[in-house]
N, C-alpha and C positions, 0 to 999 in steps of 0.2 A: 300796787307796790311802787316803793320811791327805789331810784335807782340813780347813780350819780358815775361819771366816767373819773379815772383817778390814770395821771401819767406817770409816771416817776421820771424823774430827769434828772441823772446826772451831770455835772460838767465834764468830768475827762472821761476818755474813752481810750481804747487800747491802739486801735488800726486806725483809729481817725479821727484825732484830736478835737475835742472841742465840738464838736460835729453838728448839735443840738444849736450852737447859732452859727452855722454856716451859714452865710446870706447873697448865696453870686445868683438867686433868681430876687432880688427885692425885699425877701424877707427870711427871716431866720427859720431854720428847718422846723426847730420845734413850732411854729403858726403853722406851717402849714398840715401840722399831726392833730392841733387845737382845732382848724378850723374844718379838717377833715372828721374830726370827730365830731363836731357840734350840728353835722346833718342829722345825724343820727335821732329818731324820735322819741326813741323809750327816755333816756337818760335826762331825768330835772337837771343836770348842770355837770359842769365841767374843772375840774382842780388840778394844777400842774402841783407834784409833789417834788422839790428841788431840796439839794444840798448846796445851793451856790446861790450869792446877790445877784450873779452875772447872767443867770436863768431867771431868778427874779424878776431883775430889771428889764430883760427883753420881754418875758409875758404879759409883765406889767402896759409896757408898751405900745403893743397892740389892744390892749382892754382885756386881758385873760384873768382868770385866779387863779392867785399862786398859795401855794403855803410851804411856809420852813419845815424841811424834815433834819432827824439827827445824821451828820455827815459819817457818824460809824456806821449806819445802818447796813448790816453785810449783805443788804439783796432789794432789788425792787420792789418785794413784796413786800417784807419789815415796813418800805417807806411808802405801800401803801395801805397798809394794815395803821400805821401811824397817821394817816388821815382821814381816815374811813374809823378813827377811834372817836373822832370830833365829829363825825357826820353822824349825830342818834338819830335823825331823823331815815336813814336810809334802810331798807332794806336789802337792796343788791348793789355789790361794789363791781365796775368793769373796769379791769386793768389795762390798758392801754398803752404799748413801748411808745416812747416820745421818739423815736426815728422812723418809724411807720407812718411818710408825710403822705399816703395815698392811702390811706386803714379807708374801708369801705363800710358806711351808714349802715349796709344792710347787715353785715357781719355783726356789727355791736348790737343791734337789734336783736339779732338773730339768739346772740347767747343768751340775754338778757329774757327774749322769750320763753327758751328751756327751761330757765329757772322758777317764770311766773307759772307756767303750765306743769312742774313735774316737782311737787314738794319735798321730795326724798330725797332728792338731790342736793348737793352744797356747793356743787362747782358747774360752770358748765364751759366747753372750749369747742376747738373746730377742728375738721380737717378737710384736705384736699386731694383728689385722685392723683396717685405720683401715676403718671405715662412715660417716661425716660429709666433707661435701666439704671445708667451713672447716677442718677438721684437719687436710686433706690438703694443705692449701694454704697452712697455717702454718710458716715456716719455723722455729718453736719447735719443731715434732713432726720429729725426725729422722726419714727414712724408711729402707727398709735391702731390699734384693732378694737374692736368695740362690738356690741351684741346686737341684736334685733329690736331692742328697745332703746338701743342709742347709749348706751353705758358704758364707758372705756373699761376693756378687760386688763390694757396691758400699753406702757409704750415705750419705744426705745429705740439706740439709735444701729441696733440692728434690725437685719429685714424680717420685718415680721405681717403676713406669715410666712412661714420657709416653706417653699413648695419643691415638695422631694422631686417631682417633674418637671424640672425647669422647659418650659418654651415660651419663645415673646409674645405669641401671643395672651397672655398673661395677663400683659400689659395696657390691653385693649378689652379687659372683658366689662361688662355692664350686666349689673353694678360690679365697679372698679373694686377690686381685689387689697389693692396696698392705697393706706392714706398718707402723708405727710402731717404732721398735728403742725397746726399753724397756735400761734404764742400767743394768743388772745384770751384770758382769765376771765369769766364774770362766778363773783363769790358772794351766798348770802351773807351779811354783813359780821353776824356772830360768830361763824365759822373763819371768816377771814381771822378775825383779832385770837381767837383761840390756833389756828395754822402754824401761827411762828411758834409755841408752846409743845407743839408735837415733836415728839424725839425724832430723827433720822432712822430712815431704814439704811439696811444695808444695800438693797436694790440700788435705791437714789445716791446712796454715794459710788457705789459701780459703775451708773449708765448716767451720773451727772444730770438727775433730771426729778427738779422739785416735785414733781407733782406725782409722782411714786410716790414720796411720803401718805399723800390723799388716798393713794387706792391702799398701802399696805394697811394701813389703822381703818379701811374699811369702809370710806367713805362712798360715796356715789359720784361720780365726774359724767357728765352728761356732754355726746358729742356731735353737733350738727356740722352737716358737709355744704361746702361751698365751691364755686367751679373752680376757682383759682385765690393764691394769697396775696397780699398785698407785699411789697419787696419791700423790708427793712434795709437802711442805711448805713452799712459795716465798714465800706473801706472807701478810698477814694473813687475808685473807678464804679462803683455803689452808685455816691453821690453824682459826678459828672454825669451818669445815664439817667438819674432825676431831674440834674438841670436843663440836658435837652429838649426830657420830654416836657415838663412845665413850661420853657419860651415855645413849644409848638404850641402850645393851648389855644 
């Protein structure tokens, strides 16, 4: 199967203006989410999907592919369901946030694999053992349960499951009890461009979270665990903790 990595990049951001070419390690944030992606083995190639010249111009830059998306487009998916409309050759599209400058090779593999291996399925994503209570209790931390064959039943960003006996040691059981879903999409490609098409649930507009639309119309979202996420880039104190660690490199 041909599989291709797709970014969406916006230019403005809410908490952290412009964020995507922040440049105080050398290079602008979005290369280093390009070049963390392009370890990665499965995926024949790589396309930043932008609504801005000014992301253009920097991927261009470095030697990336860029392509023009519509600047209405109400969600990162739309913009990359819109380039993954030109890709006919693909069959698995991997979505990829463009401020995830540390996204880990293995991870894009990883979904990319679920998909090659398990035909029923149309989606495939991640999760991580949450160990901390305050994280589990964060409605920022989407949670996400899934079945014995790897198939999300449910996700949300309450705690799920609720265990009517709370004790911490909970927290520590193996296999880990609660996951974190980590924001990593890989979509066979016809199901992608049909996705935006799907009406809203009411789930997904409750718990603010697209990929309930996928499970209520009944689709298959496959979930492979990994030890830990890679830290997306939200606010500035975000960023400052990436550019330390990058000049220790």
């Amino acid at each position: 199967m041909t599989s291709y990595i797709v970014i969406p990049a916006r230019l403005h951001s809410t908490r952290l203006p412009e964020k995507l070419l922040l440049a105080e390690t050398g290079k602008p944030l979005i290369q280093h989410t390009y070049e963390s992606a392009q370890k990665a083995t499965q995926p024949s190639g790589i396309i930043v999907a932008t609504d801005h010249e000014r992301i253009a111009e920097a991927v261009k830059g470095f030697g990336g592919s860029v392509a023009m998306t519509d600047p209405a487009a109400p969600s990162g998916t739309d913009r990359v369901a819109e380039v993954a409309q030109k890709l006919e050759n693909a069959d698995i599209i991997v979505n990829v946030q463009g401020d995830e400058p540390d996204i880990s090779a293995e991870a894009i593999d990883k979904v990319v694999e679920l998909l090659e291996n398990n035909p029923d399925a149309v989606m495939a994503t991640l999760g991580t053992p949450i160990r901390n209570k305050s994280q589990l209790e964060d409605p920022a931390c989407v949670k996400v349960i899934f079945d014995h064959q790897q198939r999300a039943m449910y996700f949300s960003r309450s705690i799920i499951p609720h265990a009517r006996n709370w004790d911490a040691s909970l927290l520590d059981a193996e296999p880990a009890h609660f996951h974190q879903h980590i924001g990593l999409y890989a979509y066979r490609r016809e199901f992608l461009l049909s996705l935006t098409n799907l009406p809203q649930s009411e789930l997904e507009k409750l718990e603010s979270l697209e990929q309930l639309r996928v499970l209520f119309h009944g689709y298959t979202i496959l979930v492979g665990v990994i030890d830990k996420p890679s830290l997306g880039i939200d606010t500035p104190e975000d960023y400052e903790a990436f550019v330390r660690l990058a000049r220790n490199r």
